[in-house]
C-alpha positions in Angstrom: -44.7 -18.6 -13.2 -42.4 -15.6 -13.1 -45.5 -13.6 -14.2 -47.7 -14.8 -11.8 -44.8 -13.8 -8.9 -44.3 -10.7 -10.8 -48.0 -9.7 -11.1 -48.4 -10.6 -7.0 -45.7 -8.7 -6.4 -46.8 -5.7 -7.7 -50.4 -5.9 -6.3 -48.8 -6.1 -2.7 -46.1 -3.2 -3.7 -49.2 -1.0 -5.0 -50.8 -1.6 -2.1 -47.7 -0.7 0.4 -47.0 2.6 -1.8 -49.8 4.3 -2.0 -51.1 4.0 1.9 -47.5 5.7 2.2 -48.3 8.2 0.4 -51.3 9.4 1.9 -53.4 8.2 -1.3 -56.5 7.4 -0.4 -56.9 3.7 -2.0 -61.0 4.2 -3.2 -61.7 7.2 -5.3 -63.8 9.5 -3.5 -67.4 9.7 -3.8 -67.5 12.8 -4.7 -66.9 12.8 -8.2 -63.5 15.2 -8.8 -60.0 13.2 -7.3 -57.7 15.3 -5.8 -54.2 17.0 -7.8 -52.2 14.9 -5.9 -53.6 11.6 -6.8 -52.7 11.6 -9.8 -49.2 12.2 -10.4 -48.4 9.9 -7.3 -49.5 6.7 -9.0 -47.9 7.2 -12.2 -44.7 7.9 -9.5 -44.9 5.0 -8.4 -45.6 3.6 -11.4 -42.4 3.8 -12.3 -40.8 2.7 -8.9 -42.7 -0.5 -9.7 -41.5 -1.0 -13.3 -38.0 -0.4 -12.2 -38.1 -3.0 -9.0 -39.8 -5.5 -11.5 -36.8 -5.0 -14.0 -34.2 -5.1 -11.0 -36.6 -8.9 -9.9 -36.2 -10.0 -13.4 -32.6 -9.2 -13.7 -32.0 -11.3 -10.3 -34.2 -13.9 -11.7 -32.4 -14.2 -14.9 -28.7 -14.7 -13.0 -27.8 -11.4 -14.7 -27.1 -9.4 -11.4 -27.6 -9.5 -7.6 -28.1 -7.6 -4.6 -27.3 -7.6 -1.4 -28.1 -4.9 2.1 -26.0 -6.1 5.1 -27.3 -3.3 6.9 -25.3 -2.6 10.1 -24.2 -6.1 10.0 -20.9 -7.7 8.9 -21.0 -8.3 5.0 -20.6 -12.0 4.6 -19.2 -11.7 0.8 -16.1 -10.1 2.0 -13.4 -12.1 3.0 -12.1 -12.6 6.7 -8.9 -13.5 5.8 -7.7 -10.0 3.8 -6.4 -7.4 6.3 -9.5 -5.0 6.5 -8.2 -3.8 9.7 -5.0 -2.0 7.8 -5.4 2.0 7.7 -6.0 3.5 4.7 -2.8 5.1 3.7 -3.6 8.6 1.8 -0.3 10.2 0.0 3.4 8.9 0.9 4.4 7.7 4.8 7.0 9.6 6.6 9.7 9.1 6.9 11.7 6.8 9.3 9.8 5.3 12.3 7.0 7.4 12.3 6.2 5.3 8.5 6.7 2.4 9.6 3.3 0.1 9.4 3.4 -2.9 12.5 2.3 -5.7 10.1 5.3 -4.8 7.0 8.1 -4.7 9.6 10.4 -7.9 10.7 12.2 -8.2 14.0 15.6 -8.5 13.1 18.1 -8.3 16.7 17.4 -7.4 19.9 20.2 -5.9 22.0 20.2 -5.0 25.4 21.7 -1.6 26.8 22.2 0.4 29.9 18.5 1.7 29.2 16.9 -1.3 28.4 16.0 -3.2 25.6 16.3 -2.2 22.2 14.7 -3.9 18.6 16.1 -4.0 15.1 13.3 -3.9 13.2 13.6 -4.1 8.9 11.0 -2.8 6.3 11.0 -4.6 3.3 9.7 -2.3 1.5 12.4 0.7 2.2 15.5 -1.6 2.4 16.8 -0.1 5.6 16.7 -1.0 9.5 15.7 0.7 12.2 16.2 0.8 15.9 12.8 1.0 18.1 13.1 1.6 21.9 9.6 1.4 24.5 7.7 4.0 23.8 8.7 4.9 19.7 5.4 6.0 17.8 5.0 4.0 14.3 2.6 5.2 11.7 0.1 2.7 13.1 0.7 2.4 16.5 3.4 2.1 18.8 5.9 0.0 20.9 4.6 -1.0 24.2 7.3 -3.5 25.5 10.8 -5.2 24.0 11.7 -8.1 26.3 14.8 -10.7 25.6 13.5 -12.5 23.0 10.5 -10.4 21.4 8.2 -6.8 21.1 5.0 -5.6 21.8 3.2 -3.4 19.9 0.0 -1.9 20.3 -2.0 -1.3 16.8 -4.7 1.2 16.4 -7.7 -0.8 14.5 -9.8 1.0 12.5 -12.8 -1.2 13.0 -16.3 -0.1 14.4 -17.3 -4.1 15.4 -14.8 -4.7 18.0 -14.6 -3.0 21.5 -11.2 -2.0 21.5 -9.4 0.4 19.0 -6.2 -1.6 19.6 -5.0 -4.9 19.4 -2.1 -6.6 21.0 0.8 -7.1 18.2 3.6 -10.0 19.3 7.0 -10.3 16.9 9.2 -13.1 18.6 12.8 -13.6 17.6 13.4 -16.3 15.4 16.7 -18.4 16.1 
């Protein structure tokens, strides 16, 4: 059976390849082929034998493939962060390396100018003030109201029609 599909498949391949080609698919009547004409079949000759091992490897379980194209891979997961920047060398230092989603909203006070956050990084052991306005590696703060902050993250992804997304860190009590 996997013969048969293998044998049909390369009859229709043949006949897709060399068309492409510009090989004419009857010899000539004329006796003498062509230079061209020959190498190209033995070409894709080979182009064949390797798709047929790729089939059989597919067949067998061994190995698979897949070509999203310009669509959404649906083998990767939803649910990991794909959206996080990729981080190339060390962050620097103090607010401006501070990433939105690492960060925990500790106090909020309130001043003569406003609002301001406490905001702690787990991974640095240290807090840090943020007032409206402070830049963070990924984005920056848009609002601080009584009880919570807005930030507004760049997103790094080419399906959706913002670059940004609307981050929200309420206070717990």
């Amino acid at each position: 059976m996997r013969r048969a599909i293998a044998a049909t498949f390369l009859v229709a391949l043949w006949a897709a390849v060399l068309p492409a080609q510009g090989v004419p698919q009857a010899p000539p009547e004329s006796g003498s082929a062509p230079a061209g004409a020959q190498a190209a079949p033995t070409d894709a000759g080979a182009r064949i034998d390797e798709i047929l091992q790729g089939e059989e490897a597919v067949l067998q379980g061994i190995s698979y493939t897949y070509d999203p194209g310009n669509r959404r891979d649906p083998f990767k997961s939803l649910e990991v962060a794909q959206n996080r920047p990729e981080i190339k060398g060390p962050l620097p230092e103090g607010i401006a390396g501070l990433l939105i989603d690492e960060i925990d909203l500790s106090g909020i006070f309130r001043t003569s100018r406003g609002f301001i956050a406490q905001v702690s990084a787990p991974n640095k052991n240290r807090s840090y003030l943020l007032r409206q306005g402070d830049q963070l590696y990924d984005g920056d703060v848009v609002r601080i109201t009584q009880n919570e902050v807005v930030f507004k993250q760049i997103v790094n992804d080419p399906t959706v029609l913002k670059p940004f997304r609307e981050v929200v860190k309420k206070l717990s009590p």
